[in-house]
MARTI-989828 format. One record per residue (C-alpha): x, y, z; residue in one letter; residue number from 1. Coordinates in pm, whole numbers, plus 50000, padded with zeros to 5 digits. Layout:
% MARTI-989828
+-------+-------+-------+----+-----+
|  east | north |    up | aa |   i |
+-------+-------+-------+----+-----+
|     X |     Y |     Z |  A | NUM |
...
+-------+-------+-------+----+-----+
END
This chain:
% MARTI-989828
+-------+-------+-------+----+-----+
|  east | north |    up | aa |   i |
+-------+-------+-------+----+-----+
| 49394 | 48202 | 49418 |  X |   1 |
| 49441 | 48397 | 49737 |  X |   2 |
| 49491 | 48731 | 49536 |  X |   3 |
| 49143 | 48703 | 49383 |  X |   4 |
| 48951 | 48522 | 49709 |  X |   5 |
| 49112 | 48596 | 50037 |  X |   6 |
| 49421 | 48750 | 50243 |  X |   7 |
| 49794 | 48586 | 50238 |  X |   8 |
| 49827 | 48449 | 50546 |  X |   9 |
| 49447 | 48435 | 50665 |  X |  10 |
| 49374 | 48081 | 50618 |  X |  11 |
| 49171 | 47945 | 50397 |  X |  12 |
| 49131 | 48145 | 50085 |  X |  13 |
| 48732 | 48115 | 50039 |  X |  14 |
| 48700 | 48169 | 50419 |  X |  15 |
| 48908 | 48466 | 50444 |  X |  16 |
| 48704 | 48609 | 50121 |  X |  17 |
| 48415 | 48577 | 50327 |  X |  18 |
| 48488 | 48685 | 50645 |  X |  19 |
| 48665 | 48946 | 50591 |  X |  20 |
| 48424 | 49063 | 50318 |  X |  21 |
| 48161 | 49092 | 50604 |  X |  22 |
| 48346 | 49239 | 50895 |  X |  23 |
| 48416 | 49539 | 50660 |  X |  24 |
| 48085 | 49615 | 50543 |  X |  25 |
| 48014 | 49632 | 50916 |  X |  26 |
| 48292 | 49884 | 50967 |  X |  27 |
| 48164 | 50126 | 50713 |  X |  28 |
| 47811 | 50080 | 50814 |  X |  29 |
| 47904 | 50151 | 51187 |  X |  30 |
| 48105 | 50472 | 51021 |  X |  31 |
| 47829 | 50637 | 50809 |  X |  32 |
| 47604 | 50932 | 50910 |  X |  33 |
| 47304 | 50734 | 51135 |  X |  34 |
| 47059 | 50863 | 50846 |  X |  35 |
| 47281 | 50736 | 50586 |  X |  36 |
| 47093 | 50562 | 50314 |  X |  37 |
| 47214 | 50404 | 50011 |  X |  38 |
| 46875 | 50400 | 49852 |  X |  39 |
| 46953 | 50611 | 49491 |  X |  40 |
| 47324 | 50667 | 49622 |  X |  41 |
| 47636 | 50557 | 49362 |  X |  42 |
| 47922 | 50414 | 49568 |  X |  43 |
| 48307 | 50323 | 49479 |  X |  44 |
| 48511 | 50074 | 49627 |  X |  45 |
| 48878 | 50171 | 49568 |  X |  46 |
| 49103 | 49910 | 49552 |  X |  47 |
| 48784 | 49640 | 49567 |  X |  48 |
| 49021 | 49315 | 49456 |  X |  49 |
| 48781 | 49066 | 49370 |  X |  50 |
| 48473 | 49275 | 49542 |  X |  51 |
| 48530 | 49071 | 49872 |  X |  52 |
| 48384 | 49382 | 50043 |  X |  53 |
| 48183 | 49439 | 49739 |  X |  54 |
| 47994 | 49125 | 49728 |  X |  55 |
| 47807 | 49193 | 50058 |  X |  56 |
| 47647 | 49498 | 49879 |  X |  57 |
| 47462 | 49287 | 49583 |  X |  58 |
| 47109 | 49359 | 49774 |  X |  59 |
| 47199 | 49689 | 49786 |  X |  60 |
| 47284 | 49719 | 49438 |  X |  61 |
| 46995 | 49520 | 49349 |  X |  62 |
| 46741 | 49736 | 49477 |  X |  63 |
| 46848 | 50124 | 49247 |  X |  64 |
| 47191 | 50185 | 49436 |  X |  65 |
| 47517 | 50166 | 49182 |  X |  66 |
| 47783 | 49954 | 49312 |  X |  67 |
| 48153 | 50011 | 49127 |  X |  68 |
| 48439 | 49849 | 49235 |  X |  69 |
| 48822 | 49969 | 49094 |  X |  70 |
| 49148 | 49800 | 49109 |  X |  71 |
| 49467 | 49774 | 48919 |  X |  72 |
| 49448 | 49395 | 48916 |  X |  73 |
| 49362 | 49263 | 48624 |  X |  74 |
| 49296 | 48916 | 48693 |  X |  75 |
| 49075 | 49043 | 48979 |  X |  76 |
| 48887 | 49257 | 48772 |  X |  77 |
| 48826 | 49027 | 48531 |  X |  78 |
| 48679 | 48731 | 48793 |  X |  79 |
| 48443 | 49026 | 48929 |  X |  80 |
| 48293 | 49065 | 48590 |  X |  81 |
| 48200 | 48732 | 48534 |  X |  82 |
| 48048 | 48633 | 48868 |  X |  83 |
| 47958 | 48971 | 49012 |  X |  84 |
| 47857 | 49195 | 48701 |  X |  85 |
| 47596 | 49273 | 48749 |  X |  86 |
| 47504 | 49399 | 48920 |  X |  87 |
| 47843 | 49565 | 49041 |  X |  88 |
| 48024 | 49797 | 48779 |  X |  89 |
| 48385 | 49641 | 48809 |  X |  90 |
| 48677 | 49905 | 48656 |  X |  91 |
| 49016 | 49833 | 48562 |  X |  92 |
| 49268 | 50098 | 48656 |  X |  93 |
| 49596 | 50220 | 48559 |  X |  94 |
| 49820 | 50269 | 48822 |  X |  95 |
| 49809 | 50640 | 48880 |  X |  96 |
| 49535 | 50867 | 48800 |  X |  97 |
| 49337 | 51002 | 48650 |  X |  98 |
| 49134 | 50692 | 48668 |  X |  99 |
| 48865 | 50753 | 48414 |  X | 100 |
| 48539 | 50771 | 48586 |  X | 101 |
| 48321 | 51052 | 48647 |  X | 102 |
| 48411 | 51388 | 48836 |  X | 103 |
| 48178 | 51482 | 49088 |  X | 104 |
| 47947 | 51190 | 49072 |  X | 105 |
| 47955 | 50956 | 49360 |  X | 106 |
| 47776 | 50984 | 49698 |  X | 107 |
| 48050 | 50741 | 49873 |  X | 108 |
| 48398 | 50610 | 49828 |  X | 109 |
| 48602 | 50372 | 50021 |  X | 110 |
| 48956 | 50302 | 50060 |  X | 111 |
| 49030 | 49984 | 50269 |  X | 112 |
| 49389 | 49893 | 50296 |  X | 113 |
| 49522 | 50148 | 50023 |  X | 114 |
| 49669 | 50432 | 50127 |  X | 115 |
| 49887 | 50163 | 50374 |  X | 116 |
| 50028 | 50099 | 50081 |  X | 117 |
| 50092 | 50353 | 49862 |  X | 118 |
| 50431 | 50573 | 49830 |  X | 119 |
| 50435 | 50911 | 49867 |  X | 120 |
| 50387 | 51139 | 49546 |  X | 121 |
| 50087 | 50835 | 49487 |  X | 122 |
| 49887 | 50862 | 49781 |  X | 123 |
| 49831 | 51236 | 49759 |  X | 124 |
| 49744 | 51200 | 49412 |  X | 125 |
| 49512 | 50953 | 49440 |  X | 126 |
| 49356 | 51118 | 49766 |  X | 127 |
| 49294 | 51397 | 49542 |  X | 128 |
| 49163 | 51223 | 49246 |  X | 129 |
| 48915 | 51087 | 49461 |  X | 130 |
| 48853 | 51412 | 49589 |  X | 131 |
| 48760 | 51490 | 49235 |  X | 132 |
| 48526 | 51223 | 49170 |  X | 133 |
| 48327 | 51279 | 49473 |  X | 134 |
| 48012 | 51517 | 49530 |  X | 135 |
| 48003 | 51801 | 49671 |  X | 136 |
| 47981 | 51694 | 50075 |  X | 137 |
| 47967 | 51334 | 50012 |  X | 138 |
| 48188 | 51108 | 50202 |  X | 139 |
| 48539 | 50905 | 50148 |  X | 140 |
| 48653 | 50634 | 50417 |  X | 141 |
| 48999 | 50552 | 50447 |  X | 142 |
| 49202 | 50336 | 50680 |  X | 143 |
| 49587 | 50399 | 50750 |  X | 144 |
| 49848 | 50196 | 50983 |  X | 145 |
| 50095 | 50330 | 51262 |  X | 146 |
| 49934 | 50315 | 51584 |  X | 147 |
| 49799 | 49973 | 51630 |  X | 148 |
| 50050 | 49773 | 51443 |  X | 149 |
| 50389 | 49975 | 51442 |  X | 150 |
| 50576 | 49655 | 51667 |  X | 151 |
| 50464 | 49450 | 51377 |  X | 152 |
| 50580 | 49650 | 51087 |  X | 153 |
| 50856 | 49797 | 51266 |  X | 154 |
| 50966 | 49653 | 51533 |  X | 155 |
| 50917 | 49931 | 51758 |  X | 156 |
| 50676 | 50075 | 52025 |  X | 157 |
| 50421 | 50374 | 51876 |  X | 158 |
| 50529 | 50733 | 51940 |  X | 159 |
| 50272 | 50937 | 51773 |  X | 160 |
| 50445 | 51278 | 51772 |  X | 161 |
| 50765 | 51126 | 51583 |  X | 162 |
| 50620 | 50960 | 51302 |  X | 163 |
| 50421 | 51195 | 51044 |  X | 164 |
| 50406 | 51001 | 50735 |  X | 165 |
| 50696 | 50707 | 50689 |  X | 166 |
| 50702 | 50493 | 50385 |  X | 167 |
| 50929 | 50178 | 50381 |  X | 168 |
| 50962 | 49879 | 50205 |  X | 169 |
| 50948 | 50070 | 49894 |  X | 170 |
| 51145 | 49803 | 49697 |  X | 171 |
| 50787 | 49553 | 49771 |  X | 172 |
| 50628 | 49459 | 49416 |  X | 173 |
| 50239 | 49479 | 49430 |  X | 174 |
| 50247 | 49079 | 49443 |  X | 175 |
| 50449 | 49106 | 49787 |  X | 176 |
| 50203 | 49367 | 49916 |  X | 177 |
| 50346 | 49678 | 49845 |  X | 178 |
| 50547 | 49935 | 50073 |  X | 179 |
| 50433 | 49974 | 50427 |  X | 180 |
| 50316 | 50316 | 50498 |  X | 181 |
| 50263 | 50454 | 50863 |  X | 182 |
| 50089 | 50785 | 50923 |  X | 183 |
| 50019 | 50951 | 51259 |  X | 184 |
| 49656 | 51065 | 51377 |  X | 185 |
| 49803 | 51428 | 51373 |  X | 186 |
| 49947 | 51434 | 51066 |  X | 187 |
| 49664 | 51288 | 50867 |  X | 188 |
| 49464 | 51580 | 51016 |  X | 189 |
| 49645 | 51852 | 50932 |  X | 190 |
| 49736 | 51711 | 50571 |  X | 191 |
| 49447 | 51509 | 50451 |  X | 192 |
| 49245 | 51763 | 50642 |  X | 193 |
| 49314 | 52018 | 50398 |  X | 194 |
| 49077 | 51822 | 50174 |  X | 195 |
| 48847 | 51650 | 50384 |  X | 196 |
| 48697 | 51743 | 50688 |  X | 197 |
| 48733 | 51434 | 50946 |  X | 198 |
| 48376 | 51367 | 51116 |  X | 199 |
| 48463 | 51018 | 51214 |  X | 200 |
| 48693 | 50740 | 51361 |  X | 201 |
| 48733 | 50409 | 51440 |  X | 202 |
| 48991 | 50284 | 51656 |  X | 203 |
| 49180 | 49984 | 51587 |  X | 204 |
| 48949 | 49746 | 51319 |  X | 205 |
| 49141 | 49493 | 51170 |  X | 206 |
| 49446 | 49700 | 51316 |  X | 207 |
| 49375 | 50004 | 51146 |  X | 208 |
| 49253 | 50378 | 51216 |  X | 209 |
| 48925 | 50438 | 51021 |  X | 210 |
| 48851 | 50741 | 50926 |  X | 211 |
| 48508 | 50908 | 50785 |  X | 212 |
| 48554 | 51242 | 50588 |  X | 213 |
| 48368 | 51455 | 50438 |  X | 214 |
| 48476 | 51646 | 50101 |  X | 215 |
| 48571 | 52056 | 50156 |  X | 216 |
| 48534 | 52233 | 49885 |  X | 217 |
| 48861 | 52353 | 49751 |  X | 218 |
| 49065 | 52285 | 49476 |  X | 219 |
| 49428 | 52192 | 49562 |  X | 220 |
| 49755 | 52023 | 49400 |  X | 221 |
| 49936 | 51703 | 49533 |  X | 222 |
| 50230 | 51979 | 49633 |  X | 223 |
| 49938 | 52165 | 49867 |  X | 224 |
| 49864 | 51826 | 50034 |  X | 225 |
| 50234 | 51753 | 50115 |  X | 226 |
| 50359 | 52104 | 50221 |  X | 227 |
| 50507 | 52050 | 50576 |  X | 228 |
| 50263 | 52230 | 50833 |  X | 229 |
| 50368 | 52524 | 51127 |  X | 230 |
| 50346 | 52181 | 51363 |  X | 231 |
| 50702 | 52141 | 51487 |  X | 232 |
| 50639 | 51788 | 51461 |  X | 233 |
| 50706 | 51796 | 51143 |  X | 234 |
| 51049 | 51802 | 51143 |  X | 235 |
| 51096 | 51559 | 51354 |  X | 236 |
| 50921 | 51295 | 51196 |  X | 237 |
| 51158 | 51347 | 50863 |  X | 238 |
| 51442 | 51333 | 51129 |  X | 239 |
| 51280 | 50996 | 51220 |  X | 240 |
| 51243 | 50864 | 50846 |  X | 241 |
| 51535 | 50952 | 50775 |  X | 242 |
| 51653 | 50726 | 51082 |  X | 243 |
| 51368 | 50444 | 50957 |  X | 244 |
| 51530 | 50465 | 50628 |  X | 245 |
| 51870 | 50436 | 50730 |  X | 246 |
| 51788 | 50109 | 50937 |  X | 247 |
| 51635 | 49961 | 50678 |  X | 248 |
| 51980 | 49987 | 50450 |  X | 249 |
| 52182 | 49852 | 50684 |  X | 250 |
| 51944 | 49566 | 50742 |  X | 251 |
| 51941 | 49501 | 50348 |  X | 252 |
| 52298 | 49536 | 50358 |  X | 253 |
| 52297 | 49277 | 50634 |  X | 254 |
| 52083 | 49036 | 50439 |  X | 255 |
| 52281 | 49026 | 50117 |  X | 256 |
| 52617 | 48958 | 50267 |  X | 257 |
| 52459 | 48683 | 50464 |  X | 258 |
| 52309 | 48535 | 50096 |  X | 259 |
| 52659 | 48621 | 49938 |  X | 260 |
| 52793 | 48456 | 50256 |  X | 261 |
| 52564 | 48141 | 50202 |  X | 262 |
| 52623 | 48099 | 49819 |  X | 263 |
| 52989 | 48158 | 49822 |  X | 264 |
| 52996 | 47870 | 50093 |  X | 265 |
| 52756 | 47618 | 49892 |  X | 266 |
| 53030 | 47695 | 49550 |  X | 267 |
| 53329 | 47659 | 49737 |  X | 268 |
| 53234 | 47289 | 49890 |  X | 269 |
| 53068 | 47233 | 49553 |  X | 270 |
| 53225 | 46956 | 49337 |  X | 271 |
| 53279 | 47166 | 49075 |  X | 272 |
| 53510 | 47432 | 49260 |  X | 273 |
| 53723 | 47137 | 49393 |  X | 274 |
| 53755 | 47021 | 49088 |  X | 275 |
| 53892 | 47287 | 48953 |  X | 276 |
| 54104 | 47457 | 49230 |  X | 277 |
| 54429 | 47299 | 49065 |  X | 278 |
| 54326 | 47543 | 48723 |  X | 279 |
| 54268 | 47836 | 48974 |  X | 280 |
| 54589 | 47810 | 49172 |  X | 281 |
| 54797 | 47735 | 48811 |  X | 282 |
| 54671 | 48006 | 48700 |  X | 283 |
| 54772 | 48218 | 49013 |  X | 284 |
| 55102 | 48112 | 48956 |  X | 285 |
| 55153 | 48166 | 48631 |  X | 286 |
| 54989 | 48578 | 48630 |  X | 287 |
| 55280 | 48694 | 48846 |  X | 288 |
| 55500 | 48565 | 48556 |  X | 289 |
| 55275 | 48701 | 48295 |  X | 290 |
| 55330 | 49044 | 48367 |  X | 291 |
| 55667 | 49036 | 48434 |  X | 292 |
| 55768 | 48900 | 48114 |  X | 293 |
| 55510 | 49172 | 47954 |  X | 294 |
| 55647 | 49435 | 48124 |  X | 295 |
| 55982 | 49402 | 47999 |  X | 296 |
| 55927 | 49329 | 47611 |  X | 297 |
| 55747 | 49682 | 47698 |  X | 298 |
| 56085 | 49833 | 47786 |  X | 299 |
+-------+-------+-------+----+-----+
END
């Protein structure tokens, strides 16, 4: 139920559908161009859920604009069909690209809470497929953690210049949210840049960075997007991955010998171990004896 109506962790499912819902449409609305119109326009909601964000747009869509809404959730997809279609265009998508629709043929896409979640080698190919489905000049917003929210993900106070892209959690199933993906306002620049020209931002929404862009036109490869730039800070935000990474091993580590810890205790005063510690400690006695007597009909 909270996958298809709301946020895990924000209350009431149905509430948090709506709310939420609303206070995003008013972030991309403050975004957009002041004589942005979506009068004839045809829009994409990447990663739409259940068309929380979406389902504010039905007067929109209702008066000529197309509304389409993708996600790799089945079960979400399927709900938007059969209370939001139409007139939304719901689209069930594989996990990597390409994704099917269209190149070149929407005026607007949006990206809310997506590439904060996706690992590597996926979010530059994904940034480019939507790249690719886009008009010429038309517009993609995307929002991406670090600064407002780093003490919460990581336990550790912002530093801009030594971040760059990190991606942790990577062992998170889609159910559990996913990996956690911080990205620096530099480095977003100078690597989504190379796509995208940035002509907006909004600070801190929902403790994100917002971004407006507007689509370049150049043809590149994931492997152009990721290419390390002449910034020096480049280097050391892999030094400080590496160093996220390395924390975050040792704190698994941590955590299983505490569960090994915790189950080996719960056997050991279970009745079945004390039950059988006279067969255990037999049988200790009796190996040493074992391979004695084995070792010499050997000789």
């Amino acid at each position: 139920m909270s996958r298809v109506f709301g946020l895990q962790g924000w209350g009431e499912p149905h509430a948090a559908y709506e709310q939420m819902g609303a206070e995003t449409k008013d972030a991309l609305l403050r975004l957009l161009p002041d004589d942005w119109s979506f009068e004839g326009k045809r829009v994409l909601d990447f990663g739409c859920g259940s068309g929380r964000t979406l389902r504010h747009f039905l007067r929109e869509a209702s008066r000529g604009s197309e509304f389409w809404g993708a996600d790799i959730d089945g079960p979400s997809i399927d709900w938007l069909k059969q209370a939001l279609s139409p007139p939304l265009h719901p689209w069930k998508c594989a996990p990597g690209p390409p994704i099917g629709l269209e190149p070149c043929s929407f005026d607007l896409i949006w990206a809310i809470s997506v590439f904060t979640h996706l690992p590597r080698s996926a979010s530059f190919q994904w940034l480019l497929e939507l790249h690719r489905l886009l008009k010429p000049d038309a517009y993609l917003i995307a929002t991406y953690s670090g600064r407002w929210n780093s003490e919460f993900l990581i336990g550790e106070e912002w530093d801009d210049d030594r971040i760059g892209m990190a991606v942790l959690q990577q062992h998170r199933t889609w159910d559990e949210g996913g990996p956690v993906v911080l990205m620096s306002d530099w480095w977003v620049q100078a690597h989504w840049g190379r796509a995208f020209e940035i002509v907006g931002r909004l600070e801190r929404f929902h403790s994100y960075t917002w971004v407006l862009m507007r689509k370049r036109d150049v043809e590149l490869t994931p492997e152009d997007l990721e290419r390390p730039d002449d910034d020096p800070r480049e280097h050391k935000a892999l030094r400080e991955n590496v160093r996220l990474l390395q924390h975050e091993v040792l704190d698994h580590a941590e955590q299983l010998r505490r569960v090994e810890a915790t189950i080996r205790g719960e056997y050991e005063n279970s009745l079945s171990w004390r039950l059988t510690t006279p067969l255990r400690e037999a049988k200790a006695r009796l190996t040493p004896r074992s391979s004695k007597t084995e070792r010499a009909s050997q000789r």
